[in-house]
Backbone bond lengths (Angstrom), bond angles and torsions (degrees), N, CA, C in turn:
res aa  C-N    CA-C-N  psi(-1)  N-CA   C-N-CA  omega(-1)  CA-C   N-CA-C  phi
1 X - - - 1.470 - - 1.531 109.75 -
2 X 1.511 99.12 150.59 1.743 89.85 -162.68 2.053 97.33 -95.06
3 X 1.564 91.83 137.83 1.750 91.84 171.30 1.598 121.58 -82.52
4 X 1.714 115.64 5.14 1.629 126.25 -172.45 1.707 95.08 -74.37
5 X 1.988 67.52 114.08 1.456 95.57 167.83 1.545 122.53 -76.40
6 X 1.929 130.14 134.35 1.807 104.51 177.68 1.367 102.36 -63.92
7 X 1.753 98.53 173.86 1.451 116.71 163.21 1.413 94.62 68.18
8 X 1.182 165.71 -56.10 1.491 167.32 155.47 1.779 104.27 32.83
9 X 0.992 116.09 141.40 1.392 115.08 162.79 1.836 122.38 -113.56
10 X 1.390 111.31 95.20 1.594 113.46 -161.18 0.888 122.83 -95.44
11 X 1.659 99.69 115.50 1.506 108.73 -166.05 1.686 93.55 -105.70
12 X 1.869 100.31 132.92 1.275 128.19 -167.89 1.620 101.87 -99.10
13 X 1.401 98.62 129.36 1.675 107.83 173.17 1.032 106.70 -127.75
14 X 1.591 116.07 62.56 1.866 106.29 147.99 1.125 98.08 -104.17
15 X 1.388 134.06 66.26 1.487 116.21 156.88 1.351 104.41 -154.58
16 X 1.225 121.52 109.04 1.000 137.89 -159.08 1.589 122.82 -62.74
17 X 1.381 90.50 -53.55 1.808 96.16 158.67 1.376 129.80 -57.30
18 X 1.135 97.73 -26.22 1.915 108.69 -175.34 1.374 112.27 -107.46
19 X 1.145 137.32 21.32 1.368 138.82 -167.96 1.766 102.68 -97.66
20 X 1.415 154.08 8.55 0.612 148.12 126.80 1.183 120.43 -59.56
21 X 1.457 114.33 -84.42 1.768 123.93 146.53 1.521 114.51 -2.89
22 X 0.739 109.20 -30.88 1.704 111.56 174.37 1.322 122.03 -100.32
23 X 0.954 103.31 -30.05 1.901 121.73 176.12 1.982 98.16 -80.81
24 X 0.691 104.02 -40.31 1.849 99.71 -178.63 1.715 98.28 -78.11
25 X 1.752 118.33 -54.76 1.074 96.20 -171.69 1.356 124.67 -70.35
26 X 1.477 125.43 -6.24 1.397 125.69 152.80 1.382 147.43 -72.71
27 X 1.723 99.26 -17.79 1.179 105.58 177.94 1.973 98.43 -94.21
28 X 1.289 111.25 2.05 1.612 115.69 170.82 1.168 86.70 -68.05
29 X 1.762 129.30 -66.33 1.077 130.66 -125.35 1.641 102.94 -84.10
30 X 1.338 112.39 -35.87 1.442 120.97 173.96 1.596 109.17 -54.89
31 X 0.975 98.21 -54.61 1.754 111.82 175.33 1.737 112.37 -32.26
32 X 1.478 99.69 -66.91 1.082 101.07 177.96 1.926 127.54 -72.66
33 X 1.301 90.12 -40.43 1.944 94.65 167.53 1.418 107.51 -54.51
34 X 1.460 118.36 -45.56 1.692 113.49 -152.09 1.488 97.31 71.79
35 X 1.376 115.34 49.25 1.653 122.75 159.90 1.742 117.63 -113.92
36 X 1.324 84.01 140.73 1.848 87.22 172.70 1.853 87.14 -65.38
37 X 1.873 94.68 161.67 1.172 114.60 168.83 1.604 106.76 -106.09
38 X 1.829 123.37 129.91 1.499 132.86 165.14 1.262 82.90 -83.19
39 X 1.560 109.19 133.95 1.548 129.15 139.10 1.165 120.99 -97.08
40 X 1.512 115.11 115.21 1.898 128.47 178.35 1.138 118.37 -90.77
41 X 1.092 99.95 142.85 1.498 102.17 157.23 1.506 106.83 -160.05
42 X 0.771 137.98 160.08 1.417 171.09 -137.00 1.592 141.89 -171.26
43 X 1.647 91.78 88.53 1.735 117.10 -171.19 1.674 83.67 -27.03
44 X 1.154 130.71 132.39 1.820 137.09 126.20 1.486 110.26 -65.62
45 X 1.605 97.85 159.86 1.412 98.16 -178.19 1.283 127.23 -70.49
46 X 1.385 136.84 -140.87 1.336 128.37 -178.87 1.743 92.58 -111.58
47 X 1.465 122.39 -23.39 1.076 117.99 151.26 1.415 149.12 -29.84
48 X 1.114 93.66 -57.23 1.573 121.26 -168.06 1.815 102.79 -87.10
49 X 1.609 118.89 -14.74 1.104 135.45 -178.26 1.777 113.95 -13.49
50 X 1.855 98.35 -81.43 1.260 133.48 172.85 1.404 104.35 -43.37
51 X 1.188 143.26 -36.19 1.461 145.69 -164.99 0.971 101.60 -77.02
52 X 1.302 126.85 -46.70 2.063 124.89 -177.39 1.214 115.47 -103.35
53 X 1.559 104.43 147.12 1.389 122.60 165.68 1.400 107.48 -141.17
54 X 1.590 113.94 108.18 1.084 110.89 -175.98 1.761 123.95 -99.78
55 X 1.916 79.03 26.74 1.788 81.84 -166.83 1.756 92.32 -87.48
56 X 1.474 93.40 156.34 1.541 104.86 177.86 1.411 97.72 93.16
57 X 1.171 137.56 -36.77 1.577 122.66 178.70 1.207 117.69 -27.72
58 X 1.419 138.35 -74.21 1.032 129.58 -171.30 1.351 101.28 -123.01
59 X 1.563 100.22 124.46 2.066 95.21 166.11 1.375 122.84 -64.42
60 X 1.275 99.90 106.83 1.603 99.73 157.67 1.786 109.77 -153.26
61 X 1.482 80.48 141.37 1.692 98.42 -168.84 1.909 111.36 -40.43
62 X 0.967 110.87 156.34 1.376 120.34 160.85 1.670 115.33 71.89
63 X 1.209 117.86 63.79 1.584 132.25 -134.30 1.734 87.58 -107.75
64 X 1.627 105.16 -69.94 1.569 111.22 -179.89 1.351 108.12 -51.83
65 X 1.307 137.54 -49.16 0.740 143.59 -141.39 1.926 112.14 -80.12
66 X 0.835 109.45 -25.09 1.638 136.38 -158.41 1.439 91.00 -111.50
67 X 1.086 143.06 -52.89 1.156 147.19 -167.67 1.501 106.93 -77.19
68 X 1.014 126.84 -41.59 1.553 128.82 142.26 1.491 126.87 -48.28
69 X 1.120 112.93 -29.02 1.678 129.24 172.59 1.515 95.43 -56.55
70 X 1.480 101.31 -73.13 1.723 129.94 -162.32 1.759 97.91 -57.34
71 X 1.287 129.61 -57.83 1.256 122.54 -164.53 1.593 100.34 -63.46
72 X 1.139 130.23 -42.44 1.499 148.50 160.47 1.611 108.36 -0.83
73 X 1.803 114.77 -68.56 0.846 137.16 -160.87 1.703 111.63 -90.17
74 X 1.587 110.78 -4.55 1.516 107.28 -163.74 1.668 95.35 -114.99
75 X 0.996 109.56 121.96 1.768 129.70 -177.75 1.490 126.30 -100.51
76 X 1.705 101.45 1.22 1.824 110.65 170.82 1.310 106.17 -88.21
77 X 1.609 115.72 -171.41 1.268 137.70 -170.51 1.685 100.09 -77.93
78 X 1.080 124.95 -40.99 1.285 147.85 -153.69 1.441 103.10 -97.06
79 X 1.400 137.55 -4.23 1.327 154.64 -152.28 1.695 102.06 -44.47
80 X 1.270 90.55 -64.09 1.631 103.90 -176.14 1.691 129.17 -67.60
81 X 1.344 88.04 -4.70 1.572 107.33 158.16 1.685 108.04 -86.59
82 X 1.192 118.02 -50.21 1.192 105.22 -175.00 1.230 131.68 -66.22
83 X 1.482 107.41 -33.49 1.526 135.24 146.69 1.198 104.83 4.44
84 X 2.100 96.40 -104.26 1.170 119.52 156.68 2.144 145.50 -1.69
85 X 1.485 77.55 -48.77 1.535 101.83 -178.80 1.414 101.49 -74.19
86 X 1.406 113.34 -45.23 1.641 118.82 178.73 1.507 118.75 -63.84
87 X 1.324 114.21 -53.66 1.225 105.61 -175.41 1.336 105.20 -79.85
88 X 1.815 138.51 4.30 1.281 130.30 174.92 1.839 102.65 -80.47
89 X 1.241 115.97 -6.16 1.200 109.92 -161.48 1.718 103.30 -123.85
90 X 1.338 105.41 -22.54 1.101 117.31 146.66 1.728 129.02 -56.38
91 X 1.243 129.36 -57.26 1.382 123.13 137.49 1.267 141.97 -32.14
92 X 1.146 107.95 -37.09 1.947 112.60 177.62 1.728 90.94 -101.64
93 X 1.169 121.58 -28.73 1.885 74.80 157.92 1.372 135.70 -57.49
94 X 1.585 100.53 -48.57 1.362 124.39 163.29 1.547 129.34 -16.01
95 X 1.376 81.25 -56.70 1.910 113.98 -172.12 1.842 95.46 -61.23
96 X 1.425 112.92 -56.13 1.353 141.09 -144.04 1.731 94.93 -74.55
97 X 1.699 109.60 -39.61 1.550 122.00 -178.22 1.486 101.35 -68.08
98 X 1.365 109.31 -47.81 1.720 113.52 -175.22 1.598 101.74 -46.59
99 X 1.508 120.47 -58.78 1.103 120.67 -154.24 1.926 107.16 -65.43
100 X 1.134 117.58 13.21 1.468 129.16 -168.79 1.526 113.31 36.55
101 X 1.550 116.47 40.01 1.465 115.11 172.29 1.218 107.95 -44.36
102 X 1.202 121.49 176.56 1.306 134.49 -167.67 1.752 97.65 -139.38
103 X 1.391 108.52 -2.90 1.902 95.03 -172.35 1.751 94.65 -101.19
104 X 1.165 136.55 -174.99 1.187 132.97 166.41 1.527 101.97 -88.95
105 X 1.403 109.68 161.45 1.511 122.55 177.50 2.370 98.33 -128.35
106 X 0.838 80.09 168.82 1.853 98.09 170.97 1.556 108.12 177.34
107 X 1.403 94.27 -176.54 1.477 102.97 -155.25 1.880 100.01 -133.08
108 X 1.899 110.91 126.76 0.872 101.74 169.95 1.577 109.26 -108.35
109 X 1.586 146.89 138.90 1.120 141.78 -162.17 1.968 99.29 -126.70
110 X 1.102 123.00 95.02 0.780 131.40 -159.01 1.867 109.71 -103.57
111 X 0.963 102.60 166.90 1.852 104.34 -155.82 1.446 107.17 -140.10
112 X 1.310 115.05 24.98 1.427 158.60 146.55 1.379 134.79 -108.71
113 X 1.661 90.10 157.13 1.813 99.42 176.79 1.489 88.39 -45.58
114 X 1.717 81.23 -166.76 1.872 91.07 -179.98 1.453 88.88 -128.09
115 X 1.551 126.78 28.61 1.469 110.78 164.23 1.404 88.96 -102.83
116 X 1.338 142.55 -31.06 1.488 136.18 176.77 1.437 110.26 -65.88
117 X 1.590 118.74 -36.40 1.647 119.23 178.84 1.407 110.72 -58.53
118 X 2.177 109.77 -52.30 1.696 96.16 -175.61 1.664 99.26 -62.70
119 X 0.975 127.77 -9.17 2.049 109.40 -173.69 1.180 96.50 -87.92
120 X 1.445 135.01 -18.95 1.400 117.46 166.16 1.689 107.91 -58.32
121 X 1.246 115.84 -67.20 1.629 129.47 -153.38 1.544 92.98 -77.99
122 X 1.327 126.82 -17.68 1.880 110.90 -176.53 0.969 108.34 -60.02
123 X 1.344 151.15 -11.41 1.511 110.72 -163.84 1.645 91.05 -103.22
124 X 1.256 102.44 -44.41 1.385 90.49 161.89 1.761 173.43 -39.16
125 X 1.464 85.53 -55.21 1.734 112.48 170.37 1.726 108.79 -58.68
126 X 0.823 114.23 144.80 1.098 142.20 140.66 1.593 119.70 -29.28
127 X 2.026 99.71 -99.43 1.293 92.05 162.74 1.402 103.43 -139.94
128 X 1.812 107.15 155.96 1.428 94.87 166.99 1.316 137.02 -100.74
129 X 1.588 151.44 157.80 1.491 114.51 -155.44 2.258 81.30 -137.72
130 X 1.260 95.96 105.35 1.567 93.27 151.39 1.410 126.45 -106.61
131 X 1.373 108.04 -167.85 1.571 120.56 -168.35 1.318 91.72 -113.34
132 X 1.520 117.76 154.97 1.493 130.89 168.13 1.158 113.69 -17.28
133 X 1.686 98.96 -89.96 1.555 123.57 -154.10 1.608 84.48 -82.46
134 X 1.216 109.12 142.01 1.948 118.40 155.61 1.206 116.69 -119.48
135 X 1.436 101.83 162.37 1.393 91.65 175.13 1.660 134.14 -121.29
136 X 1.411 75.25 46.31 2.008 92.49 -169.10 1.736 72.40 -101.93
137 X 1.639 86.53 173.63 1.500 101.30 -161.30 1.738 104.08 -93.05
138 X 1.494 116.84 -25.07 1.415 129.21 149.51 1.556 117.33 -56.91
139 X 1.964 96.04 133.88 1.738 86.89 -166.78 1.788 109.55 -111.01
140 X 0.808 104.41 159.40 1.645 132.67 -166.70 1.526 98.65 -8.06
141 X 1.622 105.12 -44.99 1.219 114.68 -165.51 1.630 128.67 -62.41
142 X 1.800 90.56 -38.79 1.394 115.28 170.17 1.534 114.31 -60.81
143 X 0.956 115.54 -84.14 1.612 113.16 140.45 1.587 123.55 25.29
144 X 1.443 106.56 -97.96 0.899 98.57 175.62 1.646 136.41 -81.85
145 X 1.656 101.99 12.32 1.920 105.23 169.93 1.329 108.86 -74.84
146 X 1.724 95.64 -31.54 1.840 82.92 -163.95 1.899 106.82 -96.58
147 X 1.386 108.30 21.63 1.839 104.85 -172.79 1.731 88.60 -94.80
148 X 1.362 109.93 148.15 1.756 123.40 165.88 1.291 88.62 -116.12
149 X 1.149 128.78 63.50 1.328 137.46 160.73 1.662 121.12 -157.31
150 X 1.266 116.72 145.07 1.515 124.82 -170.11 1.453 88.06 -64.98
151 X 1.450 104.69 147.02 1.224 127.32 174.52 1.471 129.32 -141.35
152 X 1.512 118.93 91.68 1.399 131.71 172.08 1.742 124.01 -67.08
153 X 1.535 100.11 99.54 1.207 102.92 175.60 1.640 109.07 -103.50
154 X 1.618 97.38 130.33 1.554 112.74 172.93 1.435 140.63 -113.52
155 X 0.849 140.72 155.37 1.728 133.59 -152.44 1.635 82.65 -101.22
156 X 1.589 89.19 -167.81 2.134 105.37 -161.96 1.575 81.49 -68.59
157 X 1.223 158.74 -6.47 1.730 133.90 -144.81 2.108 83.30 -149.50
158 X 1.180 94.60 158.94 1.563 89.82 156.29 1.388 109.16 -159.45
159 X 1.474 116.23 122.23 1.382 116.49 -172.89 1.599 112.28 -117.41
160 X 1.429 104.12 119.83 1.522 106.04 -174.15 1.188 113.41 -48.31
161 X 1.316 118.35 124.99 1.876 143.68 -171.06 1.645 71.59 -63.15
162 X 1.777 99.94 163.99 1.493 118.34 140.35 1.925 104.27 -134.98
163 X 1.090 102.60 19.41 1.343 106.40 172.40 1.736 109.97 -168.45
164 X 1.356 106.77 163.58 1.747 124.70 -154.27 1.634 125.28 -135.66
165 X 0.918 127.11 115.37 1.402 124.14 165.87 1.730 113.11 -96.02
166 X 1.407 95.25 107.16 1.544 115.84 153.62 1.380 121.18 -63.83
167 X 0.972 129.21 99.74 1.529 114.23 166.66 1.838 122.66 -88.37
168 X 1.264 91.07 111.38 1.598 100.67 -179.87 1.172 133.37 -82.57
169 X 1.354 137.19 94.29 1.507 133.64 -163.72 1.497 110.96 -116.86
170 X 1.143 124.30 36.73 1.353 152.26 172.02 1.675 100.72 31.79
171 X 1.382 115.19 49.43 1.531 121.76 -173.49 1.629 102.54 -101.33
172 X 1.434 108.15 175.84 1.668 108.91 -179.62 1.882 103.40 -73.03
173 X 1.727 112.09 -29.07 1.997 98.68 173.61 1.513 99.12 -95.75
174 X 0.875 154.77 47.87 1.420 155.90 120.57 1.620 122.35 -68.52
175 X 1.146 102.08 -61.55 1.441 125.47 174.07 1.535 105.85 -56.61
176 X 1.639 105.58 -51.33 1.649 103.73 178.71 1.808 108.31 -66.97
177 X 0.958 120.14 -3.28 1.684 119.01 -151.96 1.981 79.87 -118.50
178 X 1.328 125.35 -34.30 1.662 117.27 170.60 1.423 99.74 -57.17
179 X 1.512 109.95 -50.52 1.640 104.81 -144.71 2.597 97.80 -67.40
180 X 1.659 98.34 -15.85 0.845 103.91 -172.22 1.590 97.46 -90.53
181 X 1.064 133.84 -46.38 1.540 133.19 176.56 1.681 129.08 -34.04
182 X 2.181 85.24 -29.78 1.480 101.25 -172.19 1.346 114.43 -79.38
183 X 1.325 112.52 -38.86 1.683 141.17 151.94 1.331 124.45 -15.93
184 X 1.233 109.17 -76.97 0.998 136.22 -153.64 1.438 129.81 -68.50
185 X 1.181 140.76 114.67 1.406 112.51 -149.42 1.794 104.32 -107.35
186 X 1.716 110.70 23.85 1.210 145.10 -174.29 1.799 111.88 -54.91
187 X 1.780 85.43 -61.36 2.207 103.37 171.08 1.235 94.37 -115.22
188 X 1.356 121.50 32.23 1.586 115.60 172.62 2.366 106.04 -65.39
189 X 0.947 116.46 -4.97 1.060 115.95 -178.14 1.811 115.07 -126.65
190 X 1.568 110.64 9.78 1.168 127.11 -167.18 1.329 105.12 -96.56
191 X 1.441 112.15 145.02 1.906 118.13 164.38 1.528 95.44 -80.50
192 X 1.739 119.25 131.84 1.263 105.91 -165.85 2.006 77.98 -118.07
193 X 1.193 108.81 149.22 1.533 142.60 177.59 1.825 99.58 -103.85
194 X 1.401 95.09 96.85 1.935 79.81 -170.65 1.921 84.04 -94.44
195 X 1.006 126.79 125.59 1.236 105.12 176.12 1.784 114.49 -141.42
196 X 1.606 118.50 128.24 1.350 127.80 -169.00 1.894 110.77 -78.55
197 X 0.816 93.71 165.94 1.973 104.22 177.49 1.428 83.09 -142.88
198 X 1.750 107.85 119.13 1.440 114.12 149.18 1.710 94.72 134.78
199 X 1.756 93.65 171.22 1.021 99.72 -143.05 1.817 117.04 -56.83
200 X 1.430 143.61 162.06 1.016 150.95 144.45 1.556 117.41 -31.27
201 X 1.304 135.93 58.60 1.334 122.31 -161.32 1.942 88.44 -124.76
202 X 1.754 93.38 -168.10 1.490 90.62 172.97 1.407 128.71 -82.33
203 X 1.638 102.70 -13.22 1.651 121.45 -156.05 1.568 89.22 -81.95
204 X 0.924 140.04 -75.17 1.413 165.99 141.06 1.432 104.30 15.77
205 X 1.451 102.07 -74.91 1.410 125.89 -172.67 1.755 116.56 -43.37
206 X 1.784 97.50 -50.19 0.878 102.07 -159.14 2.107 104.37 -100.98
207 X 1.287 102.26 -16.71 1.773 94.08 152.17 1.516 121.19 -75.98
208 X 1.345 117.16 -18.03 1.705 110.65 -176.13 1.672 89.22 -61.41
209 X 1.196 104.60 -54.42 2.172 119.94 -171.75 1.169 104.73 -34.38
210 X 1.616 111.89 -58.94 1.476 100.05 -165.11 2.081 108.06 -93.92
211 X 1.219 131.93 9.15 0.939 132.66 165.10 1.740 104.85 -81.09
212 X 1.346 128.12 -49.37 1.505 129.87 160.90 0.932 99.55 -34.65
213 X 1.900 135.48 -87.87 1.110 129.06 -164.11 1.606 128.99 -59.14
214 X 1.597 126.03 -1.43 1.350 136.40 156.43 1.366 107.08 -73.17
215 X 1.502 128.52 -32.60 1.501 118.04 -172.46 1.901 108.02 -88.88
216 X 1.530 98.05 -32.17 1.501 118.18 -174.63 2.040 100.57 -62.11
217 X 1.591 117.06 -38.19 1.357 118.02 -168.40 1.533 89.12 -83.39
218 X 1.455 131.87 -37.98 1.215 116.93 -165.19 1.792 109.07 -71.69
219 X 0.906 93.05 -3.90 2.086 99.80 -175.08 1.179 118.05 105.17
220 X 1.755 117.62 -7.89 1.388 102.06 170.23 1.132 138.16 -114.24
221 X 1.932 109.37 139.28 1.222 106.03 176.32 1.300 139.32 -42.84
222 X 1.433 110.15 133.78 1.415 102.56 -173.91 1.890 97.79 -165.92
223 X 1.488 95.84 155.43 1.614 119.36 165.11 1.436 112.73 -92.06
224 X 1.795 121.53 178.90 0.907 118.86 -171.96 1.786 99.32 -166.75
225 X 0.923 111.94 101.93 1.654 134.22 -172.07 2.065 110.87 -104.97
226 X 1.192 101.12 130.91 1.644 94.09 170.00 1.852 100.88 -114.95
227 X 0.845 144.03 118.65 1.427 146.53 176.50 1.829 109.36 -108.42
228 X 1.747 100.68 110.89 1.145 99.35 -169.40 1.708 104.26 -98.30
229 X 1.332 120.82 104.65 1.351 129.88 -176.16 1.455 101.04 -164.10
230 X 1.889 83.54 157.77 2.234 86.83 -160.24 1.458 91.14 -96.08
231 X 0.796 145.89 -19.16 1.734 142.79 -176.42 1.632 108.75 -91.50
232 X 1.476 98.76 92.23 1.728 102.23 -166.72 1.520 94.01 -67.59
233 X 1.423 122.93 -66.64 1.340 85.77 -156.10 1.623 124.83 -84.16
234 X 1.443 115.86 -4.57 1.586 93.41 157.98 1.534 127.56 -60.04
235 X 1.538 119.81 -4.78 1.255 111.91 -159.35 1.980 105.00 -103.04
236 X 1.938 88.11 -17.26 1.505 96.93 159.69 1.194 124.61 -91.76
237 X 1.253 132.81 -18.36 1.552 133.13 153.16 1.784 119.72 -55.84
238 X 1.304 101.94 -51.63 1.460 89.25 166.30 1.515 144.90 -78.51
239 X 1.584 102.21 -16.85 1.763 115.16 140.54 1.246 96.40 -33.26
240 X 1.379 90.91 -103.85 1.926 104.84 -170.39 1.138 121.98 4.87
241 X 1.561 121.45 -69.30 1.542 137.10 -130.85 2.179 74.08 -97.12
242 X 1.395 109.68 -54.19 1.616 108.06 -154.90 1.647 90.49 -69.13
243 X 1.343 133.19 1.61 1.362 134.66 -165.63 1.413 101.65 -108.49
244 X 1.492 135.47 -11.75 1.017 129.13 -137.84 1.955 125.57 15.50
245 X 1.156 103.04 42.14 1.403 107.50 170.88 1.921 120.97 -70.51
246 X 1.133 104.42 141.12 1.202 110.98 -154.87 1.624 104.19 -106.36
247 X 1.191 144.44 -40.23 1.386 170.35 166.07 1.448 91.79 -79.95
248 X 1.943 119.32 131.43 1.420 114.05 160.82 2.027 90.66 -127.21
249 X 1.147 103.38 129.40 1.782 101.38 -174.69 1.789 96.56 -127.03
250 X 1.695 113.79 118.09 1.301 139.03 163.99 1.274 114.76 -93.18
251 X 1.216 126.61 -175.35 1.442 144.47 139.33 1.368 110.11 -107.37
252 X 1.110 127.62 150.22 1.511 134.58 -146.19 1.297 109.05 -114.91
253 X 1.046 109.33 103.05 1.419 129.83 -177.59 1.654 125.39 50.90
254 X 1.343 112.82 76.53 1.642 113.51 -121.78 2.234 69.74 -107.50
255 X 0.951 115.97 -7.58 1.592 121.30 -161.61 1.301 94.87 -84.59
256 X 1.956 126.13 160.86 1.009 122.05 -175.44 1.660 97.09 -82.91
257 X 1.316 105.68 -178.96 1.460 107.33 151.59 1.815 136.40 -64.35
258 X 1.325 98.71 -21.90 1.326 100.75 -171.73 1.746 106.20 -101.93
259 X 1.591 113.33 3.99 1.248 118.81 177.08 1.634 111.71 -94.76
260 X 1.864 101.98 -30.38 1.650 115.94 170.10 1.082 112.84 -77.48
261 X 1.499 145.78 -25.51 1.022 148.69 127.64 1.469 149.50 -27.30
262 X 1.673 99.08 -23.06 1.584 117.11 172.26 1.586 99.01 -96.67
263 X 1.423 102.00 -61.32 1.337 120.32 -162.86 1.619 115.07 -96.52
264 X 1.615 139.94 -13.44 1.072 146.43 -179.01 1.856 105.02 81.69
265 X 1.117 95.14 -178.03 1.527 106.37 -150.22 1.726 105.36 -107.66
266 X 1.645 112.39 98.30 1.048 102.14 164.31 1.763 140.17 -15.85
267 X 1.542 79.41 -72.65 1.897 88.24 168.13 1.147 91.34 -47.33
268 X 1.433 134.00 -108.74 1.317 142.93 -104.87 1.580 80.30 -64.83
269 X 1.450 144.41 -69.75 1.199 125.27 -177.47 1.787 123.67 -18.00
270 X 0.989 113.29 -68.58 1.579 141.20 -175.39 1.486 96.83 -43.18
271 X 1.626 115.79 -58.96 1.404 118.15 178.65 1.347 122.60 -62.04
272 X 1.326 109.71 -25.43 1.538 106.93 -178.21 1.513 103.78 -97.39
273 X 1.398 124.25 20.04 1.949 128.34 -170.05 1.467 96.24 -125.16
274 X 1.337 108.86 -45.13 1.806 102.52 -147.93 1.758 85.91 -73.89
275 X 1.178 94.94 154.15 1.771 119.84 161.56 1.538 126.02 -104.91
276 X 1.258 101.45 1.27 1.822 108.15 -162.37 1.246 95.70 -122.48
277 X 1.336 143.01 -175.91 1.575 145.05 -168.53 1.259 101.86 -91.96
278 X 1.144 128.15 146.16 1.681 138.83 -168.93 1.219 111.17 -126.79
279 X 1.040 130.23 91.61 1.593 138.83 166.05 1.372 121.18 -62.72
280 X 1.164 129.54 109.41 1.856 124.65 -160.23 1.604 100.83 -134.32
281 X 1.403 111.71 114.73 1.388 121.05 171.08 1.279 124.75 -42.42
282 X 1.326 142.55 171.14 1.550 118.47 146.52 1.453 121.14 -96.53
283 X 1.227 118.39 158.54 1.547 128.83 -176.52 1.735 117.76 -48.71
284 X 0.789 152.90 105.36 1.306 146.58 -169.11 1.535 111.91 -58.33
């Protein structure tokens, strides 16, 4: 019987480098939802074995010891993977108790990739929060086309934003990702940067206006910038960085295929630039 809690915010630990980073930016994110935290993980194959070491992720005492417990109990070929998986999740509860959250946490241990695990928890969660690099053999990008769920990706460190760049491209998942911004009580305490790429015209002009004034009626602070340059996302990276903005929030791959194909892929650009946690809607 499954223990997935709704509304949950699931923070994914196949990535070994980022599994702290992921554990803070979830227990931000719980913090602010008033959501229990899912802890994932996801058996790798027997392949992928040699590639991870998830020892040292998180300090917590009594490492050999537990891990001998855990292999104890596992009777497949793969044992010492599962092991592994246990006491990784065993630790980030650990980690999660230290931090004296106040939301509940649990543990899902899954016996799958982790592109079949997020299709378990999407329709559900809230949000999900990975690390850069993964270590499923599908990359970040893939990932996140096929999730209908918000998805917080974070670098090795994660430092709570106190301010956000929206990027507004006056598309049908932009608009869906405002009507969710207004909601949400996620950047309910954030300076939000709603900011457009493209030309100075009236069409433009006058949806950036009334997208400000949807975030401005909902209570949150926020700016409102039009930046007329053809290379969107260098022109949102250098906001960012000259903004010291801390939060960068897209819609996820909102471009056709045959426009990423001429011209390349916003996202995937953005993902391989930003340094700060990237919050990316899904595509409508």
């Amino acid at each position: 019987m499954s223990n997935l809690k709704p509304n949950s915010v699931i923070a994914c630990l196949d990535c070994p480098d980022h599994v702290q980073a992921v554990l803070d930016a979830s227990i931000w994110a719980s913090m602010r939802l008033q959501a229990p935290i899912g802890l994932l993980h996801s058996v790798p194959s027997l392949q992928q074995k040699a590639a991870i070491n998830y020892s040292g992720c998180i300090n917590i005492d009594d490492e050999n010891m537990l891990l001998d417990q855990f292999t104890s109990h596992e009777h497949s070929g793969n044992s010492e993977l599962k092991a592994h998986g246990r006491l990784l999740l065993h630790q980030a509860a650990t980690y999660c108790k230290q931090q004296q959250l106040k939301c509940k946490t649990y543990t899902l241990h899954r016996h799958e990739n982790l592109i079949e695990s997020l299709d378990y928890v999407d329709d559900t969660a809230q949000l999900v929060v990975v690390g850069h690099h993964l270590t499923c053999k599908s990359t970040l990008s893939q990932l996140i086309r096929l999730s209908n769920c918000p998805i917080l990706v974070t670098h090795a460190s994660f430092l709570t934003p106190t301010n956000a760049l929206f990027a507004f491209d006056n598309r049908p998942t932009t608009h869906k990702m405002l009507n969710w911004l207004c909601k949400t009580p996620l950047v309910r305490a954030l300076t939000i940067h709603i900011v457009m790429v493209g030309k100075e015209n009236s069409t433009n002009c006058d949806a950036l206006r009334e997208a400000y004034a949807r975030l401005k009626q909902a209570g949150i602070n926020c700016k409102k910038v039009l930046l007329d340059c053809r290379d969107v996302s260098a022109a949102l990276t250098y906001y960012q960085k000259e903004h010291d903005i801390g939060l960068l929030m897209t819609g996820a791959f909102g471009q056709s295929r045959l426009r990423e194909l001429i011209q390349g892929s916003d996202t995937k650009k953005l993902l391989g630039s930003t340094k700060t946690p990237y919050l990316l809607f899904p595509k409508v």
